[in-house]
Each structure stands twice: as C-alpha cells, then as structure tokens.
C-alpha positions as CSV (number, residue, x, y, z in Angstrom):
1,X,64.6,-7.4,-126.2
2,X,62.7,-5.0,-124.4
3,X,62.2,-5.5,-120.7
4,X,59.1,-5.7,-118.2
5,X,58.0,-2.1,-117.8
6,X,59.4,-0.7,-121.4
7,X,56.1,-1.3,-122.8
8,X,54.3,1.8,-123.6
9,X,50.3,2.0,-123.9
10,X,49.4,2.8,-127.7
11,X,48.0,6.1,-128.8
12,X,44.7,6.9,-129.3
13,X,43.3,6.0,-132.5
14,X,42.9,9.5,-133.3
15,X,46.7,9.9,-133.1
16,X,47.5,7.1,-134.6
17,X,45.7,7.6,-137.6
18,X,46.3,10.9,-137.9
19,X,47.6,11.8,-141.4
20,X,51.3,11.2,-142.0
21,X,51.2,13.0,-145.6
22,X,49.0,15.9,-147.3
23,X,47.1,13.4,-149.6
24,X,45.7,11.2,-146.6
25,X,43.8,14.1,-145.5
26,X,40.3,13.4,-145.4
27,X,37.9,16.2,-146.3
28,X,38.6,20.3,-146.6
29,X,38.7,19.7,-150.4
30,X,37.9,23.1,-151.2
31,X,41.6,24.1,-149.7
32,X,43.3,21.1,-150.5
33,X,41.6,19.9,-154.1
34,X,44.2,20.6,-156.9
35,X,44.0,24.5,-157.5
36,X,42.8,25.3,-154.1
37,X,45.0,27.5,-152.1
38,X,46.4,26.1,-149.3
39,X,47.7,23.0,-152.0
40,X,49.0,25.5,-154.0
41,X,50.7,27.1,-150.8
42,X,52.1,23.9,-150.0
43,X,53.4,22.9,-153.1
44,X,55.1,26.6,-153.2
45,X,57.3,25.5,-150.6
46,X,56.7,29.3,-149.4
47,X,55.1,29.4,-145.9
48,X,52.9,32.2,-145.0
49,X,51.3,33.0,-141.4
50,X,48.3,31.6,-141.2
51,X,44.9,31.3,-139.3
52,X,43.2,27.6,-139.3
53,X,39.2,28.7,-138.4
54,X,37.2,25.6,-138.0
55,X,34.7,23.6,-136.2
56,X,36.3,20.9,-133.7
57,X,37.8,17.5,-135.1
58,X,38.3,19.1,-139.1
59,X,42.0,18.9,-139.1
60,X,43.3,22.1,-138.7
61,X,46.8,21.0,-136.0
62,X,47.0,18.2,-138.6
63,X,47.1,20.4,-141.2
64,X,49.5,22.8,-139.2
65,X,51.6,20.0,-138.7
66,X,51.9,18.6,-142.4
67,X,52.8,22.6,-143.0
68,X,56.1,21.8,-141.3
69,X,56.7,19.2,-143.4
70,X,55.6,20.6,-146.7
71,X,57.6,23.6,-145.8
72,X,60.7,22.1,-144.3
73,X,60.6,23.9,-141.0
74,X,60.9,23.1,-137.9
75,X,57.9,22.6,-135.8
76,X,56.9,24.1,-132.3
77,X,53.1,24.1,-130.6
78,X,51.9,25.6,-127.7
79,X,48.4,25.3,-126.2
80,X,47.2,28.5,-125.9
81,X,44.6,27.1,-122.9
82,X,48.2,26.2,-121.1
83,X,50.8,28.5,-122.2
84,X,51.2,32.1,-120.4
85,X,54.3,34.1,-120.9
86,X,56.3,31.6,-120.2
87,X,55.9,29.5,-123.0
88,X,55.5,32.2,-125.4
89,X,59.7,32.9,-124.8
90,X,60.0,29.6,-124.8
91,X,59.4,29.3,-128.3
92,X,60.9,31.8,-129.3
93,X,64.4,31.1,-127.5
94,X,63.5,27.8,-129.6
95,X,63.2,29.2,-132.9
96,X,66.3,31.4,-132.2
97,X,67.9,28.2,-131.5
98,X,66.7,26.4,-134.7
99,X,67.8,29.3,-136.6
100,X,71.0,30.1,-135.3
101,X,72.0,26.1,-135.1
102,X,70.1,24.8,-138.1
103,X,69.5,27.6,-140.0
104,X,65.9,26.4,-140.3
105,X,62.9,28.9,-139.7
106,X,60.3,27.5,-136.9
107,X,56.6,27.5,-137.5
108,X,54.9,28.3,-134.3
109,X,51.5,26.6,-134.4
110,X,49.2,28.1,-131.5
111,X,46.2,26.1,-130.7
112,X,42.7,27.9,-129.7
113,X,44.7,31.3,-130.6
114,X,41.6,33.2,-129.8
115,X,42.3,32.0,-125.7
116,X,45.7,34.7,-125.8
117,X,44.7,37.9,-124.1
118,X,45.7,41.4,-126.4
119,X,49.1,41.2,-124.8
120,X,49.8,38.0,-125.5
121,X,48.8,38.2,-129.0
122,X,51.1,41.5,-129.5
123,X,54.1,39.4,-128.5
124,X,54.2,37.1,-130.8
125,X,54.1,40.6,-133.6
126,X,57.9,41.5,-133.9
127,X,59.1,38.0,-134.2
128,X,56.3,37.2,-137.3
129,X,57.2,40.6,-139.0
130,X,61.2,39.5,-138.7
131,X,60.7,36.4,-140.2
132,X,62.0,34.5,-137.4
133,X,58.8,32.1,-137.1
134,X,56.3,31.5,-139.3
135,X,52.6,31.9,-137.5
136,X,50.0,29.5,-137.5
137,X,46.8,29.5,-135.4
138,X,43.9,27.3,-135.2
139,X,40.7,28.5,-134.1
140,X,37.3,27.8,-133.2
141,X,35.5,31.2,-133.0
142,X,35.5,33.9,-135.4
143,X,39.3,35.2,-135.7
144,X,37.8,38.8,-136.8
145,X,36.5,39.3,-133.2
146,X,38.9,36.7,-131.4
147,X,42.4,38.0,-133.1
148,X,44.0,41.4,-133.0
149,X,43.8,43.3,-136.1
150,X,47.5,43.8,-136.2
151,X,48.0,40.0,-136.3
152,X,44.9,39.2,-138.3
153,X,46.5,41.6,-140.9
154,X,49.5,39.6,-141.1
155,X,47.6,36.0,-141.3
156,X,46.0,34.7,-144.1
157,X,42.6,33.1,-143.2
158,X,41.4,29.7,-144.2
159,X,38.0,28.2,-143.1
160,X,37.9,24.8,-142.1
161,X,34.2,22.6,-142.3
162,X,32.9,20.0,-141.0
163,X,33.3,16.6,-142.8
164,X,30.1,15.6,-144.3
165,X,28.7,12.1,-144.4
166,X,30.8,10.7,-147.4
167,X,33.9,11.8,-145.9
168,X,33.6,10.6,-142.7
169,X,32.2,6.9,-144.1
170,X,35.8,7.2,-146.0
171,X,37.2,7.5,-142.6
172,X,35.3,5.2,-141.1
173,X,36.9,2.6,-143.4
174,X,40.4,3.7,-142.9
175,X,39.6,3.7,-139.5
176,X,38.2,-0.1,-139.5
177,X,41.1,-1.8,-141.4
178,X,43.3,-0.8,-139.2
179,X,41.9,-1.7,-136.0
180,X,39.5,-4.4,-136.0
181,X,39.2,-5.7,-139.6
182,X,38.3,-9.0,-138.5
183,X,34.7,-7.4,-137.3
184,X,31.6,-6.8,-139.6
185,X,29.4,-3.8,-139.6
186,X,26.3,-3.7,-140.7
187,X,25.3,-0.1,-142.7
188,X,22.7,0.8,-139.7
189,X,25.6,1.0,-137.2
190,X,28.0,2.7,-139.6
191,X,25.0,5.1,-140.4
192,X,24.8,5.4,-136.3
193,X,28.9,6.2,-135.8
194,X,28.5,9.1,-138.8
195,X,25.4,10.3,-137.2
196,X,26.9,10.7,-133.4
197,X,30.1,11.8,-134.8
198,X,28.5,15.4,-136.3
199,X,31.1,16.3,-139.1
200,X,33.9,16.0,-136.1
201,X,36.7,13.5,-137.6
202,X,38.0,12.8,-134.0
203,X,34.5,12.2,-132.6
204,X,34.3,9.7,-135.1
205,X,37.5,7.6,-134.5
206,X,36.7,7.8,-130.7
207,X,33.3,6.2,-130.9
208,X,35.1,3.8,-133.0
209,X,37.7,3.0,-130.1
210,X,34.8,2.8,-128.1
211,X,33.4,0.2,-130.3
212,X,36.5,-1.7,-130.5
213,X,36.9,-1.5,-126.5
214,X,33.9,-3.4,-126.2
215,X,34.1,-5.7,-129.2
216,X,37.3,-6.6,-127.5
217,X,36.5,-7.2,-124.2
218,X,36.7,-10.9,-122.8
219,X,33.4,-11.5,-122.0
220,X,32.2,-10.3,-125.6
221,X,31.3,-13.0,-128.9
222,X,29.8,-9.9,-131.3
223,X,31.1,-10.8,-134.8
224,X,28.7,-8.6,-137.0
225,X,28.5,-4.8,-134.9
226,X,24.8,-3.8,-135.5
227,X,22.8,-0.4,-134.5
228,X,21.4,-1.7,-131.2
229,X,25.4,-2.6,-130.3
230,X,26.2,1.3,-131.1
231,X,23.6,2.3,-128.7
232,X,24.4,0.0,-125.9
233,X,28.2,0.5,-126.4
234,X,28.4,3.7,-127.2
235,X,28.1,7.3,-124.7
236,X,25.9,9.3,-126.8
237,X,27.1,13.2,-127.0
238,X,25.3,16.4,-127.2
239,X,25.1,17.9,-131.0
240,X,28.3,20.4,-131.5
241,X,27.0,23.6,-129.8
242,X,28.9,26.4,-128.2
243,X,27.0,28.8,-126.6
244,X,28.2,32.3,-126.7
245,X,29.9,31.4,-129.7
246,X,29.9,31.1,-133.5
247,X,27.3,28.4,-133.4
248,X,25.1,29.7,-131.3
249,X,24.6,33.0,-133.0
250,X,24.3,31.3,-136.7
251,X,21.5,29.2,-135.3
252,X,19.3,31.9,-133.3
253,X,19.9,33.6,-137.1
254,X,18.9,30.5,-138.9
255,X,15.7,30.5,-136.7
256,X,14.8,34.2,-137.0
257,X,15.2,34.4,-140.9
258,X,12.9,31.1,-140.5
259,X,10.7,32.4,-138.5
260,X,10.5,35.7,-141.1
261,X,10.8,34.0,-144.2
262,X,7.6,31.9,-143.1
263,X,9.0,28.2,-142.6
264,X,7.8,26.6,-140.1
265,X,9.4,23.2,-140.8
266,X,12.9,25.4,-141.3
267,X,11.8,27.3,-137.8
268,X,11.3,24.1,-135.9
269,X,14.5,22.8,-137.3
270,X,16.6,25.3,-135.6
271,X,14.4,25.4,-132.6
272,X,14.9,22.0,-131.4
273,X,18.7,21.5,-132.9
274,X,19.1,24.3,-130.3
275,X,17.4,22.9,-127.7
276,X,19.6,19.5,-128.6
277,X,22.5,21.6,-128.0
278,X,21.7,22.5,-125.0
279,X,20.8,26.3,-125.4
280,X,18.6,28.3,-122.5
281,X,14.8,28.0,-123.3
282,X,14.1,31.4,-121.1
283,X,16.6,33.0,-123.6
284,X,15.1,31.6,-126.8
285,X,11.3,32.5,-125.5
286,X,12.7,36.1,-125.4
287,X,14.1,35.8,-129.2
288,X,10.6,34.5,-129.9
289,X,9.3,37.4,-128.4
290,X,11.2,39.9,-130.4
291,X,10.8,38.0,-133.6
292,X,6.9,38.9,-132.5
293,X,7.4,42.5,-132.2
294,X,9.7,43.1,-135.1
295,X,8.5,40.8,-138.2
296,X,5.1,40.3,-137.3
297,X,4.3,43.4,-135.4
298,X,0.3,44.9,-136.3
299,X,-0.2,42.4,-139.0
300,X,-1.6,40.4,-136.0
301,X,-1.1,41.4,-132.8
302,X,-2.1,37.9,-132.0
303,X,1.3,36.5,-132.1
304,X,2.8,39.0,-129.3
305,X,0.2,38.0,-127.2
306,X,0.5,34.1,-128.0
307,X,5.0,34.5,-127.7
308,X,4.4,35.9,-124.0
309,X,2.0,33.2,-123.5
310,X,4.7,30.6,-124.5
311,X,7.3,32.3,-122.3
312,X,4.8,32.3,-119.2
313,X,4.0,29.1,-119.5
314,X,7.7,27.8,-119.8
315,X,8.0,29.5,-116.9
316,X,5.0,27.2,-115.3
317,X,6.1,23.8,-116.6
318,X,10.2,24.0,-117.2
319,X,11.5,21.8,-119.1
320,X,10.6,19.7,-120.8
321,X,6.7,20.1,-120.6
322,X,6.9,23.7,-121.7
323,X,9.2,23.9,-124.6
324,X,5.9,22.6,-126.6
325,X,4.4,25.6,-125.8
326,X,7.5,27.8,-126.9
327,X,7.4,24.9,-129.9
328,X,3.8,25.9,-131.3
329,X,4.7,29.7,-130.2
330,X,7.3,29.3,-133.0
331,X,5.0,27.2,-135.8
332,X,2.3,30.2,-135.3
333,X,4.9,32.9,-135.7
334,X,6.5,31.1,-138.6
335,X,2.7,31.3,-140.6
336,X,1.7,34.9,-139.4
337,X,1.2,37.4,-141.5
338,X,4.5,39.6,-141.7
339,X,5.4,43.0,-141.4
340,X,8.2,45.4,-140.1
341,X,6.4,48.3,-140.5
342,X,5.9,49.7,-137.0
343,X,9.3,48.1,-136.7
344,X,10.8,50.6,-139.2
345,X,8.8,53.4,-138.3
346,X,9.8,53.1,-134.9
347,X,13.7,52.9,-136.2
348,X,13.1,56.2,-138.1
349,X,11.3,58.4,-135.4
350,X,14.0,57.4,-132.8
351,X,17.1,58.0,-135.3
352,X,15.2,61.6,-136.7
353,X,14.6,62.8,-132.3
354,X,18.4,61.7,-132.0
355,X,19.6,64.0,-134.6
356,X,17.3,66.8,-134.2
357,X,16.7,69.7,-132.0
358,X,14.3,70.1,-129.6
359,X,11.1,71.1,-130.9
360,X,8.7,72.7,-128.2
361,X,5.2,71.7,-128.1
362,X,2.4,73.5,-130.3
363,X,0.3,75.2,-127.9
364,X,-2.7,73.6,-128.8
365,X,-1.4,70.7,-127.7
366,X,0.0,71.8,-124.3
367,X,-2.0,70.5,-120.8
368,X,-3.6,73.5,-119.0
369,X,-4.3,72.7,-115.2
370,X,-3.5,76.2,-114.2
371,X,-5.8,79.2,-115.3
372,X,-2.0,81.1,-115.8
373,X,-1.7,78.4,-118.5
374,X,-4.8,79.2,-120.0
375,X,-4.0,82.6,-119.9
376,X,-0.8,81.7,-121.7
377,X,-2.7,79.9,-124.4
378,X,-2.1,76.1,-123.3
379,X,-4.9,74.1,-124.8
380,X,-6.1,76.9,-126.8
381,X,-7.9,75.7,-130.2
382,X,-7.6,72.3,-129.3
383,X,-10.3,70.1,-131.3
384,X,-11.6,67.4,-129.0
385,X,-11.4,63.9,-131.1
386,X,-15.0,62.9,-130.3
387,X,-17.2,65.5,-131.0
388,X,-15.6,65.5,-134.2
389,X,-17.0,63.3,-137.3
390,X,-16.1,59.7,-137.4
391,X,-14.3,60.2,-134.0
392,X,-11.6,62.2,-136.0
393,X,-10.2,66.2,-136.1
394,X,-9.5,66.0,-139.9
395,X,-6.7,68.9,-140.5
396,X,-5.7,68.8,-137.2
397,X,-1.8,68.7,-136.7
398,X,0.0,67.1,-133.9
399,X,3.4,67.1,-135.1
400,X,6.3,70.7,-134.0
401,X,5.5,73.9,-135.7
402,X,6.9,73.7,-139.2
403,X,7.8,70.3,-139.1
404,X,6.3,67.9,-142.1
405,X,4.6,64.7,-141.8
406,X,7.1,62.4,-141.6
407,X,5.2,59.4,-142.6
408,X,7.4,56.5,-141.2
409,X,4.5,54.1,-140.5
410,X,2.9,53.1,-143.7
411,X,1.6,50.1,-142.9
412,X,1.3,46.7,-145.6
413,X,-1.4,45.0,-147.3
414,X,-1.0,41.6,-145.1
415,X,-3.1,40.3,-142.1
416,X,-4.3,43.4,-139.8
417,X,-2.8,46.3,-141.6
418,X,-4.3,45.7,-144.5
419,X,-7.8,47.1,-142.5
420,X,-5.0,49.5,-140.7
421,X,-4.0,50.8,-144.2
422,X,-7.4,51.3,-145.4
423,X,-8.2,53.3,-142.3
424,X,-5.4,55.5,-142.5
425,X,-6.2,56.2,-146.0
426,X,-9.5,57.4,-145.4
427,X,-8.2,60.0,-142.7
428,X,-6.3,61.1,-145.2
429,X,-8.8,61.7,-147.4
430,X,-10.4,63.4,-144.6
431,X,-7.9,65.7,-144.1
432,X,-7.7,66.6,-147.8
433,X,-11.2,67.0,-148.1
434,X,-10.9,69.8,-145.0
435,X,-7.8,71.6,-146.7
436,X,-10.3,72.7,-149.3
437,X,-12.7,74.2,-147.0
C-alpha cells in the first residue's frame, strides 16, 4: 500500500504517449514506410552513427530512443544546452562501463548537437571511430553548417518533417482515448488543435493537456469541446519561426523567388507568415529593396522608388500601420516588369576590374585643369556629346586602349528596357554608319 507522500505527479502527456515501439510512430513515413532506410536500418539490427535533422516536436529523441531498442544497446542522452565537458566523460566512463560489464555497446544520443562548440564535437571523434558508442544527434539547424565535417562524415543524415494535417488528426485521436474519452469534439475544434499545433507532434498533445486541464477543472460542465472553447482555453503560439536559422532563410527565399517569379498571392504568403513569425519588418523592407534593384532593376525604375517609399514610411508608422505599406511595396514588385540585366552587367564589370590590370585612361578622356595638362594632351580630341547629332559622339570610344566592348548590359524586351533596347540599338547603328566614313 503506498503511503501519503509516495504519490508521484503523472508525466506529461507528451511523455506518456510517447511511442513505446517503432510501429506507433506517427508520421516520417518516408524513413520509416517499409523500404525506407532508417526501417531497413532497424530491422538490420546494425546501428550506424546518425544525425536526426528536423523541425521541433517530429520525433527525432523518440526515434533515437526506439534505436536502442531496435538495436539492443544501451542508452545514454545528454542535453547538449546542459552538458559541458563534464558530461561528455561522463558518458563515456558510462559506455566503458556498459562495455566492460555488459559487453553491450552504448548509443550516445546528443540533443540540439549543433549547441557543442568545435572542441566539443572533436571529443566525442575517437570514441565513434573505436566503436565504443554509437552516435546519434538530433538537430534543428542545418548539420552541414552546425556539425564538424569530421563528424558529419561519420554520421549518416536523415531529415525529419513536420507532420501534416492527417497525421497529426491520427494523433489527435490517440491522444483523446487515452485521456479524456468521455469528452466530445466537434471537427471545428479538432481543425483548431491541428491548426495551433503547426506540424509539431508535441505542440499538439500540449494544447490537448491544456484542453483536458480545463475540461477538468471543478467549476467546468463542457461535455462537447467546440472551437470558441479552443480559443478561450487555449494560449495561442506564434507560427514555428527561428530567426537566424533554417526557417528564416527558406522563407526570405520563398518570398524573393515570389517576388521574381511574379506571384503576388505566393509573395504575400511569405510576407505575412514572416511577419506571423515574428521576423524584423526594417530587415524585410531592405530585402524588398534589393529584390527592387536586382530583379526589377530599369524595367521600371518605379519600383526602387516605391520599395524606399515603403521602408520610409515603416519607419513613420511602425508597426503595425506601416507594414501595409511594405505589404503593397511587395504586391507592386511581385507584377513589375522583370529584369536582371543591369544586375548582371554590374556582376560582370566588377568580376572583369577584379581580374584585370590596370588600364590607364585614354587621353581623350583625361580632365585638363592645368595648361601643363593640355600641353600633355589631356582632353585632346575629345568630342563634346551635344554638339554632336542626336546628342551623341557616334564612334567615339570610352572604354582602355585596346580593350573591346564588353557588352555586359544588354538590356530585355520588358517594361522600360524595351525603349532602353531600342535606343541603344540605334547608337549602334550610329556608330556603324560612322565606321564607314
């Protein structure tokens, strides 16, 4: 019989549900599906190191942990938020111990890998390269700029994903039987739980625990849990956004190639999820700045001028009165004309001055304040712009001594160069027409 204070306080739902065997797994089927690798790793019974690379609440120290099992190894996990050196020859006096005792390998699952310095990662090399543990790692940032090559090499990499709507329903379920299945809910408020929960698994089974909490509590009669319950019950989170990392940089990428690839629906998407997620409007009025100057450039000069505007006037209102303006900024940008030309030819002339020698000034082209410079030649035979028909010097060479036309602008038949390409091609035919003279 247990006494007065034996009681303990029952795990989270999250722990309590978490999956006991491979097959209760919920989602990851392209890893786990028959065929996929890490099933077929598992049903090896040959562990390998391994990196888990995923978005939060997917599974992957579940999935380290089921390794243990599937492999028959012992299990030891550090924090890698917590752990310092310390902790590092902690586990591995452990896994000496499970060896030399046991005769059982260790797998050594470190959690948020991409938190241990270069030094930290390097200790952990010897002891996966003699076999003594097996290495797993789970991860929420990219492990090719987060993990040392030398132990990246010696990992295999598997990428985790979100659980999508089906998949978290199923949890949902699972998640209902087993803690209040005497409560109804109707499909708004189980469409509300999915929604808030983002593709995070553990999200999910919280909101549900704060569901039950308040289902539960003594003053409460609900017998059928509706949306308006969700929203009154329920702490509503920000999306899943980490700035700095993976997710930010995929979204400003998804809203550039919007922005280029003339979307404006697609554009305004990423715009706002970002803003959602909490990202700097002063940094995304600069991206929507450069997106002016490098995919819209002279097809209409408009659009720089309108992306500053938005910026400026951000800067006016704040938030949230002047993310419209940075809002229509990226709808106008979105249905601009498009081109990279100057873009491009600006890329060119600064890569060819980078790899090339100096190349003095043509004398004709050289500023004379001084009669000893005009006695030198400077400004000699220089043809004056205006006087000259249609405003132009046809012939007339600006460019080094000897060096060709490069022709890195060549502008495109859309918006503003279109008229830009036209002109140019009459100059040249200009300057054609005066060769043969």
């Amino acid at each position: 019989m247990s006494g007065l204070f034996d009681s303990t306080p029952p795990p989270p739902l999250a722990e309590a549900l978490r999956p006991k065997l491979i097959e209760e797994v919920i989602g990851q089927t392209h890893l786990l599906a028959a065929g996929k690798p890490l099933n077929l790793a598992f049903a090896s019974g040959k562990p390998h190191s391994m990196i888990l690379w995923g978005p939060p609440g997917v599974g992957k120290t579940t999935l380290a942990r089921l390794s243990a099992k599937a492999f028959d190894r012992e299990f030891f996990a550090i924090s890698a938020v917590l752990a310092g050196v310390k902790e590092i020859r902690e586990a591995i006096e452990q896994a000496q111990q499970n060896m030399a005792q046991y005769g059982k390998q260790t797998i050594l699952f470190v959690d948020e890998i991409h938190r241990f310095n270069k030094s930290q990662q390097d200790a952990l090399l010897p002891h996966v390269e003699s076999g003594l543990f097996t290495f797993i790692g789970a991860t929420t940032e990219n492990p090719s700029f987060e993990v040392n090559s030398a132990l990246l090499s010696r990992a295999q990499v598997y990428v985790l994903k979100s659980l999508n709507a089906d998949e978290l329903k199923q949890l949902f379920e699972r998640a209902h039987q087993y803690a209040m299945p005497d409560i109804q809910f109707d499909a708004t408020a189980i469409d509300a739980l999915i929604n808030n929960a983002d593709g995070d698994a553990r999200r999910l089974l919280n909101l549900v625990e704060q569901v039950r909490n308040a289902v539960l509590a003594p003053n409460s009669s609900v017998k059928v849990v509706d949306q308006a319950f969700i929203e009154n019950a329920l702490t509503v989170q920000a999306r899943r956004f980490d700035k700095g990392g993976d997710q930010f940089y995929d979204q400003i990428s998804a809203l550039h190639k919007s922005v280029r690839g003339s979307d404006p629906d697609a554009a305004l998407y990423w715009f706002c999820r970002m803003l959602d997620g909490g990202a700097d409007p002063r940094y995304l009025a600069r991206r929507i700045i450069r997106m002016a100057w490098e995919d819209i450039g002279l097809a209409d000069p408009r659009a720089m001028q309108l992306a500053n505007d938005a910026a400026l006037t951000f800067e006016r209102l704040g938030s949230p009165e002047g993310e419209l303006a940075l809002g229509q900024a990226v709808v106008y940008l979105a249905v601009a004309s498009k081109s990279n030309a100057s873009y491009k030819a600006f890329n060119a002339a600064r890569a060819y001055v980078a790899n090339d020698q100096s190349k003095p000034v043509p004398n004709h082209l050289r500023n004379a304040p001084t009669k000893l410079m005009k006695e030198l030649g400077h400004g000699k035979e220089y043809r004056y712009a205006h006087d000259e028909p249609h405003g132009y010097a046809a012939g007339e060479s600006y460019l080094p001594e000897g060096m060709a036309q490069p022709h890195w602008y060549e502008p495109v038949e859309r918006g503003l160069e279109t008229q830009i390409k036209e002109k140019m091609a009459f100059l040249r035919q200009l300057d054609a027409e005066h060769q043969k003279k």
